[in-house]
C-alpha positions as CSV (number, residue, x, y, z in Angstrom):
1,X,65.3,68.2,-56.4
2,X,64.9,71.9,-56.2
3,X,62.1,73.5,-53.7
4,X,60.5,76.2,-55.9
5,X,58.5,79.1,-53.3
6,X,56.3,81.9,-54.7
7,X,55.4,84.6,-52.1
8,X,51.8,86.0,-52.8
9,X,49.1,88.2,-52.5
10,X,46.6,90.4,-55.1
11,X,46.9,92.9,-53.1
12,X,49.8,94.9,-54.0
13,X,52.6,97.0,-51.8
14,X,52.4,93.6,-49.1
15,X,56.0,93.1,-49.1
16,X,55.9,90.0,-51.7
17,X,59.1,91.3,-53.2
18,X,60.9,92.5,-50.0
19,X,60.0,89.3,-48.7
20,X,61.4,87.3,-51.4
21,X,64.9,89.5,-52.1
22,X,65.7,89.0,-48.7
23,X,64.9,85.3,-48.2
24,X,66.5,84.6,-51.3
25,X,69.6,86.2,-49.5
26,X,69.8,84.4,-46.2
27,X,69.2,81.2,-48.3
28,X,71.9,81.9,-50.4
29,X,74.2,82.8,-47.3
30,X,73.2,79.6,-45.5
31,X,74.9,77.7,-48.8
32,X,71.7,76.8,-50.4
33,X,72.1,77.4,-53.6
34,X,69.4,79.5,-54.7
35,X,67.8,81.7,-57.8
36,X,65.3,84.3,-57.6
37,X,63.1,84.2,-61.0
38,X,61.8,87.6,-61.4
39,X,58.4,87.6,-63.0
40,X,56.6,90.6,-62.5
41,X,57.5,93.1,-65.7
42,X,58.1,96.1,-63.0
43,X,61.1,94.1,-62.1
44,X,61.5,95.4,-58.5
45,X,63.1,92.7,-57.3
46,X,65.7,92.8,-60.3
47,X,66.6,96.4,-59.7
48,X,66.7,95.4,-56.1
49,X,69.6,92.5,-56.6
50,X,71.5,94.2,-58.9
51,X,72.2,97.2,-57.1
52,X,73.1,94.7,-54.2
53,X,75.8,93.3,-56.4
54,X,77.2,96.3,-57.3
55,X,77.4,97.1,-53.3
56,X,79.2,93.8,-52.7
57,X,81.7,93.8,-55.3
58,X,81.5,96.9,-57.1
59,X,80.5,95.8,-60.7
60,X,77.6,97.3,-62.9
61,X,75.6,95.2,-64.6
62,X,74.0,95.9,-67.8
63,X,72.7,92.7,-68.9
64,X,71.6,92.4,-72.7
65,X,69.4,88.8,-72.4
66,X,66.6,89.8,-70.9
67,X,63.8,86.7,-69.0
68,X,61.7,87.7,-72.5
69,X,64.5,87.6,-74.9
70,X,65.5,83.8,-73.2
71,X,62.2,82.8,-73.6
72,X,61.7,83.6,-76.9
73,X,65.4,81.6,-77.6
74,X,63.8,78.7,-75.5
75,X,67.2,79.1,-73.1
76,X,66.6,80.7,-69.7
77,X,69.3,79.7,-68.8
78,X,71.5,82.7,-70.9
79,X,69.7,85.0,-68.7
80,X,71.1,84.1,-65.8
81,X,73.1,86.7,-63.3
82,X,74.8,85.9,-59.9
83,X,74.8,88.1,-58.0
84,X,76.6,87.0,-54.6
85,X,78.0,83.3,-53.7
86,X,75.0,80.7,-54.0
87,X,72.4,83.7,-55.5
88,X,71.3,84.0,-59.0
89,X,68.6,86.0,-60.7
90,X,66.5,85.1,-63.5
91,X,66.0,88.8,-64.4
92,X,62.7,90.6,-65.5
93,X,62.3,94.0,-67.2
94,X,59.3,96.2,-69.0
95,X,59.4,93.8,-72.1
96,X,57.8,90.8,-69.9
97,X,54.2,92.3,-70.0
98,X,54.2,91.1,-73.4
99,X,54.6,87.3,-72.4
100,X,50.7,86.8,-72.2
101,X,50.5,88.1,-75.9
102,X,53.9,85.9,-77.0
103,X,51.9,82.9,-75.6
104,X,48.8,82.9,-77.1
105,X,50.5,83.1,-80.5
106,X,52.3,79.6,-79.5
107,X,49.9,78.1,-78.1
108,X,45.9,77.8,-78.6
109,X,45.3,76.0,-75.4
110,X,45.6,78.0,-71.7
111,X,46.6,75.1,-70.0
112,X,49.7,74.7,-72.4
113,X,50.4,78.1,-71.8
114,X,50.3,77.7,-68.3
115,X,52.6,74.8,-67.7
116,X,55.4,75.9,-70.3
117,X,57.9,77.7,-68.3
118,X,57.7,74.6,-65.8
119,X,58.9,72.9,-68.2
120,X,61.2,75.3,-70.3
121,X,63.0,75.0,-67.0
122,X,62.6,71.6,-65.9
123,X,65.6,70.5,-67.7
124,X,68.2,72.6,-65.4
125,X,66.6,74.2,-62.5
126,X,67.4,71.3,-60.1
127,X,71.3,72.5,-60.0
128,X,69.5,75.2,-57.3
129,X,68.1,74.2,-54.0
130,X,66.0,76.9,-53.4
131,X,64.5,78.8,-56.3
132,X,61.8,82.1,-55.3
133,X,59.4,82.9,-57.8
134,X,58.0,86.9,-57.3
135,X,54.9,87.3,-59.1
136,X,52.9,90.9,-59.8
137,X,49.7,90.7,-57.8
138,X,47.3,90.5,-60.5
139,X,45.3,87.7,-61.9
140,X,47.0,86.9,-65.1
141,X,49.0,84.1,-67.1
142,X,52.0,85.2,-65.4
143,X,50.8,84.3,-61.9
144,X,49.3,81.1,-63.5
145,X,52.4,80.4,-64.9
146,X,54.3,80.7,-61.7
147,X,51.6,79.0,-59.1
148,X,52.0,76.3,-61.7
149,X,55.4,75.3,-61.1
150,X,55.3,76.3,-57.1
151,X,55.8,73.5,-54.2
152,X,55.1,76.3,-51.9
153,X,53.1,79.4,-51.5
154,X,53.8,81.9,-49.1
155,X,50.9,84.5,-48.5
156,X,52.4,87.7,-47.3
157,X,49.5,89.3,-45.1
158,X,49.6,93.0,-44.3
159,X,48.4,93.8,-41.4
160,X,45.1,95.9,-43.3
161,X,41.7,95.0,-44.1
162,X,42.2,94.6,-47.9
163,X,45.6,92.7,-47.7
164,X,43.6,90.3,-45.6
165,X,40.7,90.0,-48.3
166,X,43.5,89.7,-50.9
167,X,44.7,86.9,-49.1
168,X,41.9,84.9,-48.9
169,X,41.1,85.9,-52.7
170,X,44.6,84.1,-53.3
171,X,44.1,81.3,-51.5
172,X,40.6,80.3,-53.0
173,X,42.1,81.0,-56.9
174,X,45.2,78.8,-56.0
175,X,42.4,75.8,-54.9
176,X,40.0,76.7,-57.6
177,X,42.0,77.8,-60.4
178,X,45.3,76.3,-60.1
179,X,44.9,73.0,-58.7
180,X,41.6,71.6,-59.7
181,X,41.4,73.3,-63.1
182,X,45.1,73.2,-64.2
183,X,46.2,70.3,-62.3
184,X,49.4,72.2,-60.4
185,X,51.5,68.9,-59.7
186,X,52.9,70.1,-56.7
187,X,51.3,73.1,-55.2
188,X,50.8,73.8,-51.3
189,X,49.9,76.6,-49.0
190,X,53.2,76.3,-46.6
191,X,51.6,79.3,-44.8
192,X,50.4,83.1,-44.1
193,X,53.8,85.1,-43.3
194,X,52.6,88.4,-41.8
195,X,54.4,92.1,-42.1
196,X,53.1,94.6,-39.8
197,X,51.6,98.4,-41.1
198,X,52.7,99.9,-38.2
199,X,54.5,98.6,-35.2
200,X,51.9,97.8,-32.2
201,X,48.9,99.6,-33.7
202,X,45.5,98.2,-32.2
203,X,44.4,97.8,-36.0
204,X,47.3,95.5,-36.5
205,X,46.4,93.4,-33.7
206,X,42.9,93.3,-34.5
207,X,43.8,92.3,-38.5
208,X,46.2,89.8,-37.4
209,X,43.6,88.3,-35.0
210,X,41.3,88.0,-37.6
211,X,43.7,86.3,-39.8
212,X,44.2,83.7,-37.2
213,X,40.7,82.9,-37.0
214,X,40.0,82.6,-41.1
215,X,43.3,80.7,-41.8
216,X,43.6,78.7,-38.5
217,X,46.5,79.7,-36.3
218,X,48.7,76.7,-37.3
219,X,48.5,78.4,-41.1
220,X,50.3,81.6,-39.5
221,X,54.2,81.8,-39.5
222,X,55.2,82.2,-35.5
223,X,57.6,85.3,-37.4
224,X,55.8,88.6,-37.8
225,X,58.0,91.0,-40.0
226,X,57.6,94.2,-38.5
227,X,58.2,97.7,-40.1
228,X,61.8,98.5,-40.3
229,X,62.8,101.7,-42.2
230,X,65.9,100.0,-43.4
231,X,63.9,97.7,-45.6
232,X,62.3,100.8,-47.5
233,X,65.7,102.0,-48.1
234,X,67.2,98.7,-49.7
235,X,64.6,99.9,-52.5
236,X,67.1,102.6,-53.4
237,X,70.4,101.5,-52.1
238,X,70.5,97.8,-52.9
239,X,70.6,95.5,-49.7
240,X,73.8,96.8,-47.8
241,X,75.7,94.9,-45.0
242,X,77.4,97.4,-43.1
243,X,75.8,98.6,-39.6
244,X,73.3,97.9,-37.0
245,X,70.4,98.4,-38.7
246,X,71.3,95.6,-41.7
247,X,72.4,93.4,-39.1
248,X,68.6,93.4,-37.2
249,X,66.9,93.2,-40.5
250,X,69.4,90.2,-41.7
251,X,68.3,88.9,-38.5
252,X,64.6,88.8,-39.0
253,X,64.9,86.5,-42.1
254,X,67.0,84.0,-40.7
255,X,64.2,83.8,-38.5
256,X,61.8,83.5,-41.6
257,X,63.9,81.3,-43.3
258,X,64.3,78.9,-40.1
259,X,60.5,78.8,-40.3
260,X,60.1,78.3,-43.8
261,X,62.5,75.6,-43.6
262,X,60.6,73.8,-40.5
263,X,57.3,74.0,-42.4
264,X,58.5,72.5,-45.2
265,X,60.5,69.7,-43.3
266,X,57.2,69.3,-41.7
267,X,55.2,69.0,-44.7
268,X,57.7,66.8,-46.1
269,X,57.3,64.2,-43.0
270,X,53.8,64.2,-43.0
């Protein structure tokens, strides 16, 4: 069975795409065989992967199937691009902010709406063992549609006052919303990851105190990402594997990774 993780937040520019590029990366070079499903129509994390395959073996993609095309066929599966050994992407572009609109045409009922890409995929996504869901950080049938078919969500905190309300926002609507209204069949907090503003400033400190005391410190991933320039650049370049510099940042997610994978072994036991 596949473990599918969302990384979350309504606050945007948190690091919910960074976050899940990169740990779709070191689970993919661990041998897990992963996908990252691209959902948010700005399709950072897309852009992202695709410029990291052209680093690693040279090739341009210009794919024609796009995730909106595939759903409209009722076959994600023709969508599908690897991009290194173990790592696929499920690939979004500008057409997907028209999925809310294609959905209430097929179906009259939210809750169907919600539930059908888990099952539009439930037929072939357990040939992955890891699949990461990014999400745009807005309310909407997209993020409903992705909490829905979640095991695990990862709240990426910022280390700033509104990330940390945005947080808790997300946390509430996943309990509200998403379990007790839609009836999510598998959907759990695995915890809050945080990513520092600014390395060793009293504000982050103070935030990620804070944080500790709302969410309970056994909530908070030991693993604090902290700000590395070399991330912003992977924006541009596509994730490189070259120097110094990737090498510390490769390092910090098989940290996060490590963790992710304890928590959910721990979950799993209990």
């Amino acid at each position: 069975m596949s473990t599918i993780l969302t990384f979350s937040n309504f606050k945007g520019g948190t690091g919910k795409t960074t976050n899940s590029t990169m740990s779709g990366i070191e689970f993919a070079r661990r041998g897990f065989k992963t996908l990252l499903i691209d959902l948010d129509p700005q399709a950072n994390a897309t852009n992202l992967y695709l410029k990291t395959k052209q680093n690693i073996d040279g090739e341009v993609v210009v794919f024609d199937k796009t995730l909106m095309s595939a759903i409209k066929d009722g076959d994600l599966k023709k969508a599908i691009i690897t991009i290194m050994p173990n790592l696929d992407v499920l690939p979004s572009s500008a057409d997907f902010s028209l999925y809310p609109r294609f959905m209430e045409k097929k179906f009259s009922d939210y809750n169907d709406r919600v539930s059908y890409l888990d099952k539009l995929s439930s037929g072939w996504r357990d040939k992955y063992d890891y699949i990461i869901i990014d999400v745009p950080p807005t309310i909407s049938l997209i993020t409903d549609s992705a909490l829905y078919m979640t095991d695990y969500a990862i709240i990426v905190l910022q280390t700033q006052e509104r990330s940390l309300q945005g947080a808790q926002a997300f946390i509430k609507y996943m309990q509200d919303q998403i379990i007790n209204e839609f009836k999510a069949p598998r959907l759990d907090l695995l915890g809050i990851l945080p990513v520092l503003l600014k390395n060793g400033a009293p504000v982050d400190k103070s935030t990620l105190k804070k944080a500790e005391d709302i969410f309970g410190k056994e909530n908070m991933f030991n693993i604090t990402i902290k700000n590395m320039e070399r991330l912003k650049r992977y924006d541009v370049t596509g994730v490189t594997f070259k120097d110094q510099f990737d090498h510390t940042v490769q390092g910090v997610y098989e940290k996060v990774v490590s963790e992710t994978l304890d928590r959910i072994e721990g979950d799993t036991v209990e």
